[in-house]
C-alpha positions in Angstrom: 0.0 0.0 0.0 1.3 3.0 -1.0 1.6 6.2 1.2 -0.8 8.4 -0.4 -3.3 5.4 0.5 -2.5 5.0 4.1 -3.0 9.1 4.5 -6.7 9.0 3.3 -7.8 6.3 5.3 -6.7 8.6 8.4 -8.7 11.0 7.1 -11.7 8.9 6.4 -11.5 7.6 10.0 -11.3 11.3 11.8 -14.6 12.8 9.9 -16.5 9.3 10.4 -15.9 10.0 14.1 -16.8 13.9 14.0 -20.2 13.1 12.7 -20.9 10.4 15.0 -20.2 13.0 18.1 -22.6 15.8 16.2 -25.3 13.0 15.7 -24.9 12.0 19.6 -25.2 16.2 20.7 -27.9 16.7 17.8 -30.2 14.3 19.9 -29.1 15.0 23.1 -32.0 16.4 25.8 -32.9 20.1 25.3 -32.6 22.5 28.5 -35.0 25.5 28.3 -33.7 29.1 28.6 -34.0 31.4 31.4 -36.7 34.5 30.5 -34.7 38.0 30.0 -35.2 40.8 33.3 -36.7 43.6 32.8 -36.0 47.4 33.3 -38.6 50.1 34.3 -37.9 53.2 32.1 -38.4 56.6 33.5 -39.5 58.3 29.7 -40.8 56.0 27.1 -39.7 58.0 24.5 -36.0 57.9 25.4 -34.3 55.0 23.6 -31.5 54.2 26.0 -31.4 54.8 29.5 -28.5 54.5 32.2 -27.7 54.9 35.5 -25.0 56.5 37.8 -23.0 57.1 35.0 -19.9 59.8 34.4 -19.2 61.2 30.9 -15.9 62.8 30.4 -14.5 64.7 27.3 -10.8 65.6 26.9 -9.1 67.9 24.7 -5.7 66.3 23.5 -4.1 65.6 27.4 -6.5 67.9 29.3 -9.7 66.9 30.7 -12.0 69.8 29.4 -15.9 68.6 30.8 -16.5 65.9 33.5 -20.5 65.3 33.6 -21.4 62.6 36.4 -25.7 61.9 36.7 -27.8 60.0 38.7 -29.6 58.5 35.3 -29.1 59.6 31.6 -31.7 59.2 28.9 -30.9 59.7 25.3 -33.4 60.1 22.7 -33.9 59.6 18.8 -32.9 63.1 18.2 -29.0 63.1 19.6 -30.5 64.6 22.8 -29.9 63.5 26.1 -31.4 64.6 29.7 -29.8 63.7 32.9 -31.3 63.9 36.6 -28.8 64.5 39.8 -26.3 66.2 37.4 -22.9 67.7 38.5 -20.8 69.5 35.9 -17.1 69.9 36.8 -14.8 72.1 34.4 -11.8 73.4 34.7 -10.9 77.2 34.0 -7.1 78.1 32.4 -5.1 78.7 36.0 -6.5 75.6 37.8 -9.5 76.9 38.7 -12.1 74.4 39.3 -15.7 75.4 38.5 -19.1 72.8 39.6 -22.2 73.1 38.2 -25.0 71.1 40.0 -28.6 70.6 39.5 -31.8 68.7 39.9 -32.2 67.9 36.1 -30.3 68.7 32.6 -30.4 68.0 28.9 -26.8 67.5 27.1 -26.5 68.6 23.6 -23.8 68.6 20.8 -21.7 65.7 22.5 -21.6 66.7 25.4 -20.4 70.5 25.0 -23.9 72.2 26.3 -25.7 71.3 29.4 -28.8 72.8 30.1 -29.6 72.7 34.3 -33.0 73.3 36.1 -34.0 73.2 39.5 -31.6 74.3 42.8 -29.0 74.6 40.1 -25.8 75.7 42.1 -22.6 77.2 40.4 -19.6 76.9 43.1 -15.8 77.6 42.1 -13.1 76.1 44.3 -12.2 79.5 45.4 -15.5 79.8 47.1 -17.8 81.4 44.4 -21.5 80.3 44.4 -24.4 80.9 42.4 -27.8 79.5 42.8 -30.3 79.8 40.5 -33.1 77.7 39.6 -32.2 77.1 35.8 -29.3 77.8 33.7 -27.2 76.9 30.7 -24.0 75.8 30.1 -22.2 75.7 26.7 -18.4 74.4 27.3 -17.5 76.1 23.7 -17.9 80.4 25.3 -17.4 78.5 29.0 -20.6 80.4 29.8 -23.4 80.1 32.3 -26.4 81.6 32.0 -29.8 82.2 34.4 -32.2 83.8 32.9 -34.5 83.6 36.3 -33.6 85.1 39.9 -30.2 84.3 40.6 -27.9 84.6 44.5 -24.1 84.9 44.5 -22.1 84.7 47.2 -17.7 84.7 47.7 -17.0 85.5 52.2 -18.9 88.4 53.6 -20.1 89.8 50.1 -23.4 88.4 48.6 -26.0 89.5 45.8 -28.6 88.5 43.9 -30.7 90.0 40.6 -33.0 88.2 37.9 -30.8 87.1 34.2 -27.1 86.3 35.4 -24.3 85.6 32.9 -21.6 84.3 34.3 -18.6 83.6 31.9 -15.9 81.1 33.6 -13.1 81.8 31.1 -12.6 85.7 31.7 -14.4 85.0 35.7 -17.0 87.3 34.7 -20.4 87.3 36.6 -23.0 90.0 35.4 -27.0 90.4 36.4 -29.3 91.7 34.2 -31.6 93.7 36.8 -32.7 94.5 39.7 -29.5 93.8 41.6 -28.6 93.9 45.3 -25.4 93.3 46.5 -24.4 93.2 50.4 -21.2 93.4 51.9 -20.9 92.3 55.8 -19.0 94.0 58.0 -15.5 92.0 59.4 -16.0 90.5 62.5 -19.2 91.1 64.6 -19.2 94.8 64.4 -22.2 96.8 62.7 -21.5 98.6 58.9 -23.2 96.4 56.6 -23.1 98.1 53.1 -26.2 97.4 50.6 -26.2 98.4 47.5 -29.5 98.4 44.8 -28.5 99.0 40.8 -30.1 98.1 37.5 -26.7 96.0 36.2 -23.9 94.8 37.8 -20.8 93.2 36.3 -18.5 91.5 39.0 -15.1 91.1 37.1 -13.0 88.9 39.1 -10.0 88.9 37.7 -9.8 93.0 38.0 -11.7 92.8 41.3 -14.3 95.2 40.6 -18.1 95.3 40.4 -19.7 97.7 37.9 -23.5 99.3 38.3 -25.4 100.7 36.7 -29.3 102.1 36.4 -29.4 103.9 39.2 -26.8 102.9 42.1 -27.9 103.3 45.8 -25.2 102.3 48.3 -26.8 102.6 51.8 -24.7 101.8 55.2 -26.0 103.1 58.8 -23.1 105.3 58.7 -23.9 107.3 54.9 -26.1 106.6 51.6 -24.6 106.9 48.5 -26.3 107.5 45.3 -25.3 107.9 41.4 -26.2 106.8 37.7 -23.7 104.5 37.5 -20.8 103.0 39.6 -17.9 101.6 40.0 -16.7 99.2 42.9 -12.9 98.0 43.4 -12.2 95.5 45.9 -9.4 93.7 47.5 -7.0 91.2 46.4 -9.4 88.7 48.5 -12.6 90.5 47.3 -14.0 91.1 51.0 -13.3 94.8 51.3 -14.1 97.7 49.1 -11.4 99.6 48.6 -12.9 102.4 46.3 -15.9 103.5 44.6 -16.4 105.3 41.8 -19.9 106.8 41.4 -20.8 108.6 37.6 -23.4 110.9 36.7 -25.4 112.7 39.3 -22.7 111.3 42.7 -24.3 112.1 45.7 -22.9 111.1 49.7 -25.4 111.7 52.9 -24.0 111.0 56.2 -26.2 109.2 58.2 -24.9 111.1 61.5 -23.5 114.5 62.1 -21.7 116.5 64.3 -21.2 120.4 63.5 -18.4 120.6 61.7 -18.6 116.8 60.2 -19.3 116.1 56.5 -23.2 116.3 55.7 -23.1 116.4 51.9 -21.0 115.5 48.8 -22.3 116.0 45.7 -20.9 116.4 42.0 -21.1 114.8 38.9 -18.6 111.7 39.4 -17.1 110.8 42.8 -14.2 108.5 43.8 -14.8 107.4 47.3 -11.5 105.7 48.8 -11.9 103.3 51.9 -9.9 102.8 55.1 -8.4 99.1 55.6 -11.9 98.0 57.2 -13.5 98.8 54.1 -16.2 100.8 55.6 -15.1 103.6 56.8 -14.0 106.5 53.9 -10.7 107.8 54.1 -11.2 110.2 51.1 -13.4 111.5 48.2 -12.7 113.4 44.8 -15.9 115.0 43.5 -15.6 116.3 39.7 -18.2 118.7 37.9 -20.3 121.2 39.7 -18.8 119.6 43.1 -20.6 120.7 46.4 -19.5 119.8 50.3 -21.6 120.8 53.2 -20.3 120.7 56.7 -22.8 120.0 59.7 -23.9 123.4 61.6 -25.2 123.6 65.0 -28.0 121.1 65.5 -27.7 119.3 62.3 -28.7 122.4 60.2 -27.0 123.5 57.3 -23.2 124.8 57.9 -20.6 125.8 55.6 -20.7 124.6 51.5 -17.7 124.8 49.5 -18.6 124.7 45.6 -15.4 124.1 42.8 -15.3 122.2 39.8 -12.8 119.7 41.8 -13.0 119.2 45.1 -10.4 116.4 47.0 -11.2 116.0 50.9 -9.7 113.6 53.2 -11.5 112.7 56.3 -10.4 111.5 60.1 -10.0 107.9 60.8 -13.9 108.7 62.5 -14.7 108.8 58.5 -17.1 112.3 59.0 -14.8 114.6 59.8 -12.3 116.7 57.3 -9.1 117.3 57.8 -7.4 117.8 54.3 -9.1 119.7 51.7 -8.2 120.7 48.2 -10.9 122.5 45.6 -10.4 123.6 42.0 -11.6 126.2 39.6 -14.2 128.4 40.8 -13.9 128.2 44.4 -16.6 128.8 46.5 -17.0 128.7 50.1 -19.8 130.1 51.7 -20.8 130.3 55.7 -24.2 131.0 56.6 -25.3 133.7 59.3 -25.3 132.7 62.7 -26.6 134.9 65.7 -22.7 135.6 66.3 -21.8 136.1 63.3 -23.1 137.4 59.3 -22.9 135.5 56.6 -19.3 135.1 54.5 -18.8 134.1 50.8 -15.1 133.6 50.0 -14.5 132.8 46.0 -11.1 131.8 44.5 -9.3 130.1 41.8 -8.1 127.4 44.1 -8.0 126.4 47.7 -6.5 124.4 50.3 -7.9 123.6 53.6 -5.9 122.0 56.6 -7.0 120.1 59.9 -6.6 117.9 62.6 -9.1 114.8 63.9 -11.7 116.1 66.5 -11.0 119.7 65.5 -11.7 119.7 61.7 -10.5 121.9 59.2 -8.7 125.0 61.2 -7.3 126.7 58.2 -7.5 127.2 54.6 -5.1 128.9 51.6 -7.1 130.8 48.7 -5.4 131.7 45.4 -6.2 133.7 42.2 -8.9 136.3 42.0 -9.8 136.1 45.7 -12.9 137.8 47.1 -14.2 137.7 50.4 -17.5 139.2 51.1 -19.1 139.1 54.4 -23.0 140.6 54.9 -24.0 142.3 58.0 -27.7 143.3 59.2 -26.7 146.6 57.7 -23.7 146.6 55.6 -21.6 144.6 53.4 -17.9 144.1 53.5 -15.7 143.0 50.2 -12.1 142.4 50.4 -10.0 141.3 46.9 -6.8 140.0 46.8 -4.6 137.4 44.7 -4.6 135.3 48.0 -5.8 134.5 50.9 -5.5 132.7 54.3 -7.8 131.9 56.5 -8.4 130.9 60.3 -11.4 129.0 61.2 -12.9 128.1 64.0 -13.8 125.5 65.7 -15.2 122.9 63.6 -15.0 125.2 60.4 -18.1 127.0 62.2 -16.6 130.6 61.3 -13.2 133.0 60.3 -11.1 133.9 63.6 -8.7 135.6 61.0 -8.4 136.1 57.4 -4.8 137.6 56.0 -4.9 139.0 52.2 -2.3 139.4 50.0 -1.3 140.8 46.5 -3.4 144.2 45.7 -5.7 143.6 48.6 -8.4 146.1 47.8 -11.0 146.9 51.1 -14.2 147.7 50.8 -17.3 149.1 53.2 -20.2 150.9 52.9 -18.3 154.3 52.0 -14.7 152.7 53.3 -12.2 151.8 50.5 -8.5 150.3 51.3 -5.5 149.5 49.5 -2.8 147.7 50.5 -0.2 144.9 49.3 -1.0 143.0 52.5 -4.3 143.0 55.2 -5.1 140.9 58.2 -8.6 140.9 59.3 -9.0 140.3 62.9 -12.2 139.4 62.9 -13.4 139.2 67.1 -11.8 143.0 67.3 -13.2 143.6 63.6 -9.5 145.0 62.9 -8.2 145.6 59.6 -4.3 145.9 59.7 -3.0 147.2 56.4 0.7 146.8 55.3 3.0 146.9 52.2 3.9 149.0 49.4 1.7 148.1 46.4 2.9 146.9 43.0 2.8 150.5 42.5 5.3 151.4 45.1 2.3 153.2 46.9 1.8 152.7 50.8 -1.4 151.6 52.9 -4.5 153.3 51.6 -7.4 154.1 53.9 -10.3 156.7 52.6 -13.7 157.5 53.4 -16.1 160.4 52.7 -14.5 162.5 55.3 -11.0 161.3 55.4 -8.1 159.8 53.2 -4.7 158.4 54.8 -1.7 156.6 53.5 1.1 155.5 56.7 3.4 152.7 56.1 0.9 150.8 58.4 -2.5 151.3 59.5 -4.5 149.6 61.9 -8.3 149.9 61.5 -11.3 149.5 63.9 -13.8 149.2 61.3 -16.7 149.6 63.5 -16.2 153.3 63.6 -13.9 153.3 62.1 -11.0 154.2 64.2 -7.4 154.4 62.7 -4.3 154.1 63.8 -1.3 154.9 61.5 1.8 154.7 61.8 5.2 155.5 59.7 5.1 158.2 57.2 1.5 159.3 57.6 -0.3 161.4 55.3 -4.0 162.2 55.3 -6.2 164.6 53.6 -9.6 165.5 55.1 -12.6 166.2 52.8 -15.4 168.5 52.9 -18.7 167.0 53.0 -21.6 167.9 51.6 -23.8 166.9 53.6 -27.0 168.7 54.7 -28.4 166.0 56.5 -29.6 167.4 59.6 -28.2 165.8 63.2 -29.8 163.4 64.6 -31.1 162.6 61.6 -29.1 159.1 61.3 -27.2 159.9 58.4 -23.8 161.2 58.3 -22.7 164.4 59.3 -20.6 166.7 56.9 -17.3 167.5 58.5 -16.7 171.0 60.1 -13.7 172.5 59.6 -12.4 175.4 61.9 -13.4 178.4 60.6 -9.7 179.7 60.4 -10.1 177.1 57.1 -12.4 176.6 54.0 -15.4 174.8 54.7 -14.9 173.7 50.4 -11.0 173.1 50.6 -9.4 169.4 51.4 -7.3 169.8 54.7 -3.9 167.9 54.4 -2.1 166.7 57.1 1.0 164.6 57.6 3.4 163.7 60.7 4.4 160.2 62.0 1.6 158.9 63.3 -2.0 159.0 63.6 -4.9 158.2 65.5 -8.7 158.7 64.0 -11.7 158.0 65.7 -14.5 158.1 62.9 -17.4 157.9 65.5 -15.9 161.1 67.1 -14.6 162.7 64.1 -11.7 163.1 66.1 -8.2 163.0 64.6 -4.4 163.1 66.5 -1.5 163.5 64.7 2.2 163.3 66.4 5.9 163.2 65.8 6.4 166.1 63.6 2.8 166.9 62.6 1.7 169.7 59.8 -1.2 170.6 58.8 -2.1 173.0 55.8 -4.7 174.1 53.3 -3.7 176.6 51.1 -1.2 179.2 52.5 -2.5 178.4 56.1 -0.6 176.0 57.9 -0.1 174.9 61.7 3.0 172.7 62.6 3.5 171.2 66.3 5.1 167.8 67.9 0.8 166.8 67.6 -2.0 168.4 66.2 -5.6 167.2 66.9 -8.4 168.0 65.1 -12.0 167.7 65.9 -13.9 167.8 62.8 -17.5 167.3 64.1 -17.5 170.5 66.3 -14.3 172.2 64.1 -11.8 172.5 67.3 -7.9 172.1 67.1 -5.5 172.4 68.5 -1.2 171.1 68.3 1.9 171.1 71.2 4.9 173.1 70.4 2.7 175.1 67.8 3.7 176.8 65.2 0.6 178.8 62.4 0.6 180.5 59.8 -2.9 182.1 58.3 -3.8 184.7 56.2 -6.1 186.9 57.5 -8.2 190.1 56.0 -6.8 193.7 57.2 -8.9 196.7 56.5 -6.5 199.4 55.5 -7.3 202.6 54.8 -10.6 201.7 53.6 -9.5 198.6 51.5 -9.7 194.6 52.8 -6.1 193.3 51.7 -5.2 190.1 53.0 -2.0 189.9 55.6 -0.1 186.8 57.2 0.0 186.4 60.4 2.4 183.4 62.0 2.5 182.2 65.9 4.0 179.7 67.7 3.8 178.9 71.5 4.0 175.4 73.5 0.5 174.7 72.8 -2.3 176.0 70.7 -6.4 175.5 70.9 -9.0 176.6 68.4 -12.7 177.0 69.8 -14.9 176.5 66.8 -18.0 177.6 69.3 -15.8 180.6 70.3 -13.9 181.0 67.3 -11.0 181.7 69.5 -7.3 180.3 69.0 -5.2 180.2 72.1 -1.5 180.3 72.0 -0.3 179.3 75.5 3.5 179.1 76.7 5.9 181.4 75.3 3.3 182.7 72.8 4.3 184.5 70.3 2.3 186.2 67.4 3.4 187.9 64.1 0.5 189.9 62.1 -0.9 193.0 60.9 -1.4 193.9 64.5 2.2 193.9 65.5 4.7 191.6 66.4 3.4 190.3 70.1 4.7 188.0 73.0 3.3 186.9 76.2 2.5 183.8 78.4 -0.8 183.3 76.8 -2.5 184.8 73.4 -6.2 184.3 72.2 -7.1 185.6 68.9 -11.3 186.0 68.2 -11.9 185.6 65.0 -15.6 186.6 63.1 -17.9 184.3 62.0 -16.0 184.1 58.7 -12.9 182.7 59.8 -10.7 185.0 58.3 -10.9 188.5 59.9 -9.5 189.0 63.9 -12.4 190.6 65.8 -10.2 191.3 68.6 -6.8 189.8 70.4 -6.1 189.2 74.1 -2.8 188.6 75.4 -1.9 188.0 78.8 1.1 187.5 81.6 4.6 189.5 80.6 2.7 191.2 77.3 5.7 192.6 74.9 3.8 194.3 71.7 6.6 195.6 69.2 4.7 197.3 65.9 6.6 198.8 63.0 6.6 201.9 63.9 9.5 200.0 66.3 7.0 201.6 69.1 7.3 199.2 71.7 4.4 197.9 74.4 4.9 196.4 78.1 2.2 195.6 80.4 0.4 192.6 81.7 -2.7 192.6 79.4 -3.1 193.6 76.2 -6.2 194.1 74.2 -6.7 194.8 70.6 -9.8 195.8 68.5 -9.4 195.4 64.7 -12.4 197.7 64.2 -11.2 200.5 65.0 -7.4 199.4 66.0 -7.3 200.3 69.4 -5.1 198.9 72.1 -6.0 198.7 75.8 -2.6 197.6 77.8 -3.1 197.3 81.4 -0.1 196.5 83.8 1.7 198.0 86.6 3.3 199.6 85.2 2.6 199.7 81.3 5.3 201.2 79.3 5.4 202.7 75.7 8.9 203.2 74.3 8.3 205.0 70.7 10.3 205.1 67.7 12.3 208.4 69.2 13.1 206.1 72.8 10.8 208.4 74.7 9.1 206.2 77.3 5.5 206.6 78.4 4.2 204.6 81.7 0.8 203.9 83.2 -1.6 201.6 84.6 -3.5 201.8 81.7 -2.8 202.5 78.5 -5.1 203.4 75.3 -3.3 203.8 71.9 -4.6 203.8 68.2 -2.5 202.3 65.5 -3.6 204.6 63.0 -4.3 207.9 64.6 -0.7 207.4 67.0 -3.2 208.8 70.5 -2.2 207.9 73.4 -4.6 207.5 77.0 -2.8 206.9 80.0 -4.9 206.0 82.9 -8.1 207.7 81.2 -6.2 210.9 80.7 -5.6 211.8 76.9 -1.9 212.3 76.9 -0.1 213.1 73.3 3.8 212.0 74.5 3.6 214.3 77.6 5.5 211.3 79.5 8.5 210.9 78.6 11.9 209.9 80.1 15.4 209.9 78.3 16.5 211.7 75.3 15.1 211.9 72.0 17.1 210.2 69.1 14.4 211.6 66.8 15.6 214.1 64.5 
C-alpha cells in the first residue's frame, strides 16, 4: 500500500468519528432558557437609559468637561437629559468650576448642558451661584440664568434676575434689579447694601460695575449715582474704592457740626480705610458741592469748585485735608454771632486735625471775600488769601490777604499789598507797598490816609497809622440834619475853608470816625492853602471844628482893613501849645506865645485871637502875663494885658506899670494905656496924653 493510501484512510477515520459526536449532541435532551429581566424606564420615549454614569471629554491631554448623573436618557434626536447632574470644568489657572442641579439635557456631544431646578454654580475659590435654571455651553465656557439668581464669595453676597456668568474671563453679570451686600469684618455693625439696575462682577480686576441707578446705603452714609464703579481687595471682601458717575451724591447718616453732611458732583471716587467701611477720602468732579454740619444738624458751611479732594479723620465724617479747584466757593451761613461770609477763588486748600476739623485754609487767584451784615456789606480782593477758622470750620477767627488787597465798606475803601482781618476785634491791619510802590491806603467820605501801616477798627472806624502818615480830610456835603441818622458833613475850623481838602501829615496818627476826632504826632503839619499849623501833635475835631497842636507853630492869612481897602495879611505864631474854639472861634497860643500879624509883632505867656464868624478876619486879640507888643513903627508895648480891637485898631494895655517906648526912645508909663495904630493917640490911665510922659533923650531928628 502505497503512502498516499495510508494518508486518506486517516482522514476517512477522523470525519467518520466527527459526525458520530454531532449526531450523539444533535439528539441529546434540550434544557429551556432562562426568561430576559426587565427594566422600568423613566420616559418611554428615550431609547437608551442609564444609570450613575460619568461622561468625560478631553481635549488632547487635558480633561475639558466631566458630567457625572444619577440617570441619563438619550433620545432619537441626539439629545440626552440627565437627573442628579454635576458638571465639573476646569478654567485656564487651575481653577475648578461645579455646576449642579436637579435635572439637565446635554447637547452637541456633550459640550452644552442645560440645568434646572436648585441649580448651584460653586468655584473652588468659594464662588457660588444659585439659580433655579441655567445653561452651560463648554465652547464660550458660559453660564447663564435667565430667572432670579444669588451669589455669594465670604462676607459679600448678591442676587438680581438674568445672570451671565462667563468662567473663562471670571465674569459674573445680572441683568436687573441687583442687590449686593457686603458684611462687616467680625461682629461689628457697617453692613453696606447696594440696589443697581446692572452689575458686572469682574473677578480677575476685582471690581463690580452698576449701573441704572446705584444706591449704596450703610447706617453710617447713603450713596447715590447713575452708574458706579466698585474696586475690591485682592481677597474681594473689602471695598477699597468707589467710583460713582453721573449725578454722585454722599449723605452722612450722622453729624456733628463741623462733620461732613453732603457730597455731591457729577462723578465721585470714594477711597476706603483698611476696614473697608469707613472713607478715608473723596474726589468729587463737575459742579462739586460739600456741606459741613452746623449747630444742630442744620445746614453749615458749603464749599462749591469744579474739583473738590477731601480727606477725612480715621472717624470717616470729619475733614481734615481739603483741596478744591476752579471756581472756588466757600460760603458760611449767618449765625446769631456772626453774618454771613462768601469767599471765591481760583483754588483752595484747607488743613486740619481729627476732633478739631479743618482750622485753616489757603485761597489763590482772583480772591474775594465778602461778608453781609444786618446793615452793611464788607468785600475784600486780593490774589490770596489765608484763613483761620474756627472751631469745627463753624466761622473766620482771622483772614490775611495778599497781592493788591483792595478793602471795601459801605463808604470805606482800602489799598494795600498786604491786610489781616481780625475778625473778634473787627481789625483791619493794612501793610505793604503796592505793586505801584504806593503805601497803605485808607479813605472814606470824610478822610483819606496813607502810613506805612494802619490799623483799623472798622466799627467806627478808628485808625491808627503809623510810619510816614499822610492824610487829607474832605469836605462833606452833607445837609443831613443831626440826629437825623445819616452822616454828618465834617466841620472844619473856621480859620479854614469849609470847600478846601485839609492835608495833614506827621508820624503817626490816631482817627476816631465815631468822634470825628483826629491826632496826629511826631512832627505833625497841617495846611490848606497858605495856612498851615505845625506842632510835635496836632488834633483836630472835625464834628464840632476845634484844634489844637503842642509846640505850635501857624501861619494864616487873614483880611486887614487898610485905609478903607480889605487886603489880606499873614499872620504866623508859635507857643508850646495851641487850641481853636470853633463855638468861640478863638485860637489860644499858651506858653511862650508869640504872634506875628498886621497887629504887631506880640509875645506873652498866653495869646487868644477871636476871629468873626467868617474865619478869616480878627475881631479882637487878648494877650496876657509879661505882654511885649513891638509894631513897626519900632514903638514898643509892656504891660500885663493887652487888648486889641481890629475895628477900630485900638489897644487897651493894662499893667503895673505899662510902658510905651516910641520910635524916638521916649518912654510913656501907666496903669492903663489906650493907643490907636492909625491915629498914634495915646490915654494913659483915662487921661488923653499926646507924648507928655517921657523919660530919656530923644534920638528923633
Amino acid at each position: 500500500m502505497t503512502v498516499w493510501q495510508r494518508r486518506v484512510r486517516l482522514l476517512i477515520a477522523i470525519g467518520a468519528v466527527a459526525f458520530a459526536v454531532v449526531l450523539a449532541l444533535a439528539f441529546k435532551r434540550r434544557v429551556p432558557p432562562q426568561a430576559a429581566v426587565s427594566v422600568a424606564r423613566s420616559d418611554p420615549k428615550a431609547i437608551v437609559e442609564s444609570t450613575k454614569a460619568l461622561t468625560v471629554r478631553n481635549n488632547r491631554d487635558r480633561e475639558e468637561i466631566r458630567i457625572n448623573y444619577d440617570k441619563l436618557l438619550t433620545y432619537a434626536d441626539g439629545s440626552s437629559k440627565i437627573l442628579g447632574v454635576t458638571v465639573v470644568t476646569e478654567r485656564d489657572g487651575g481653577r475648578t468650576f461645579t455646576i449642579t442641579g436637579r435635572e439637565g439635557e446635554i447637547r452637541d456631544r456633550e459640550s452644552n448642558v442645560s440645568l434646572t431646578g436648585n441649580v448651584e454654580i460653586t468655584s473652588s475659590d468659594g464662588m457660588k451661584i444659585r439659580t433655579e435654571h441655567a445653561t452651560y455651553a463648554e465652547g464660550d465656557g458660559i453660564v447663564h440664568a435667565p430667572g432670579p439668581a444669588e451669589f455669594a464669595r465670604g462676607r459679600t453676597t448678591g442676587s438680581g434676575v438674568g445672570l451671565t456668568y462667563d468662567k473663562n474671563h471670571d465674569l459674573l453679570t445680572i441683568a436687573e434689579r441687583v442687590l449686593v451686600q457686603m458684611a462687616p469684618d467680625g461682629a461689628g455693625s457697617g453692613r453696606l447694601r447696594i440696589d443697581a439696575g446692572t452689575a458686572q462682577f469682574d473677578r480677575a480686576a476685582k471690581t463690580i460695575r452698576f449701573e441704572g441707578t446705584l444706591k449704596a446705603v450703610r447706617d453710617t452714609e447713603t450713596v447715590a449715582a447713575d452708574t458706579g464703579t466698585a474696586h475690591l481687595s485682592e481677597d474681594e471682601q473689602r471695598m477699597e474704592l468707589l467710583e460713582l458717575r453721573g449725578n454722585a451724591r454722599v449723605s452722612p447718616a450722622q453729624q456733628q457740626p463741623g462733620d461732613l453732611q453732603l457730597l455731591q458732583g457729577r462723578d465721585i471716587d470714594i477711597r476706603y480705610g483698611s476696614d473697608g467701611q469707613t472713607i478715608e477720602n473723596s474726589k468729587v468732579t463737575g459742579d462739586s458741592v460739600i456741606q459741613l454740619a452746623g449747630e444742630g444738624g442744620t445746614a453749615g458751611r458749603q464749599i462749591t469748585a469744579a474739583v473738590i479732594d477731601v480727606t477725612l479723620a480715621p472717624d470717616g465724617r470729619t475733614p481734615t485735608a481739603l483741596v478744591a479747584t476752579d471756581g472756588v466757593q466757600l460760603s458760611m451761613p449767618a449765625t446769631k454771632d456772626a453774618p454771613a461770609r462768601r469767599i471765591s477763588a481760583q483754588s483752595m486748600e484747607s488743613q486740619g486735625e481729627a476732633g478739631k476739623g479743618l482750622t485753616r485754609a489757603h485761597f489763590v487767584g482772583g480772591v474775594q471775600f465778602r461778608e453781609r451784615g444786618p446793615e452793611d456789606e464788607r468785600v475784600a480782593r486780593a490774589a490770596v488769601l489765608d484763613v483761620l477758622l474756627g472751631a469745627q470750620a463753624s466761622s473766620i477767627d482771622e483772614a490775611r490777604f495778599a497781592g493788591a488787597v483792595r478793602f471795601e465798606q459801605a463808604d470805606l475803601r482800602a489799598t494795600a499789598a498786604a491786610a489781616r482781618y481780625v475778625i473778634a476785634g473787627d481789625v483791619l491791619e493794612l501793610t505793604g507797598r503796592d505793586q505801584s510802590g504806593g503805601p497803605p491806603h485808607l479813605e472814606n467820605d470824610q478822610i483819606a490816609i496813607d502810613a506805612t501801616r494802619l490799623d483799623v477798627v472798622l466799627g467806627g472806624p478808628k485808625v491808627k497809622a503809623t510810619g510816614a502818615v499822610k492824610s487829607v480830610i474832605r469836605p462833606v456835603k452833607n445837609d443831613a440834619p443831626r440826629g437825623s441818622g445819616k452822616t454828618q458833613a465834617s466841620k472844619f475850623p473856621s480859620m479854614l475853608k469849609q470847600d478846601q481838602p485839609v492835608n495833614v501829615t506827621a508820624d503817626g496818627m490816631d482817627y476816631d470816625g465815631t468822634a470825628s476826632r483826629a491826632l496826629y504826632s511826631g512832627h505833625a503839619q497841617l495846611w490848606q492853602g497858605e495856612t498851615t499849623l505845625k506842632g510835635d501833635s496836632i488834633s483836630l475835631d472835625d464834628k464840632v471844628g476845634d484844634l489844637s497842636a503842642v509846640a505850635a507853630a501857624t501861619r494864616t492869612l487873614l483880611v486887614q482893613e487898610n485905609k478903607d481897602k480889605k487886603e489880606r495879611a499873614a499872620s504866623t505864631a508859635t507857643a508850646k501849645d495851641f487850641k481853636y474854639e470853633e463855638s468861640l472861634h478863638r485860637a489860644t497860643y499858651t506858653g511862650e506865645a508869640h504872634v506875628n500879624g498886621p497887629q504887631g509883632d506880640m509875645t506873652a505867656a498866653k495869646i487868644e485871637l477871636y476871629l468873626k464868624d467868617s474865619g478869616d478876619e480878627l475881631e479882637r486879640l487878648e494877650a496876657y502875663d509879661g505882654t511885649i507888643l513891638r509894631e513897626l513903627s519900632h514903638r514898643k508895648t509892656t504891660g500885663d494885658r493887652l487888648t486889641y480891637f481890629s475895628a477900630d485898631e485900638r489897644y487897651v494895655v493894662t499893667g503895673a506899670p505899662v510902658t510905651v517906648v516910641d520910635e524916638c526912645g521916649r518912654e510913656t508909663t501907666g496903669r492903663t494905656l489906650t493907643f490907636y495904630k492909625t491915629t498914634d493917640r495915646i490915654i494913659v490911665d483915662g487921661n488923653e496924653q499926646v507924648r507928655t510922659q517921657t523919660k530919656g533923650k530923644s534920638n528923633c531928628p
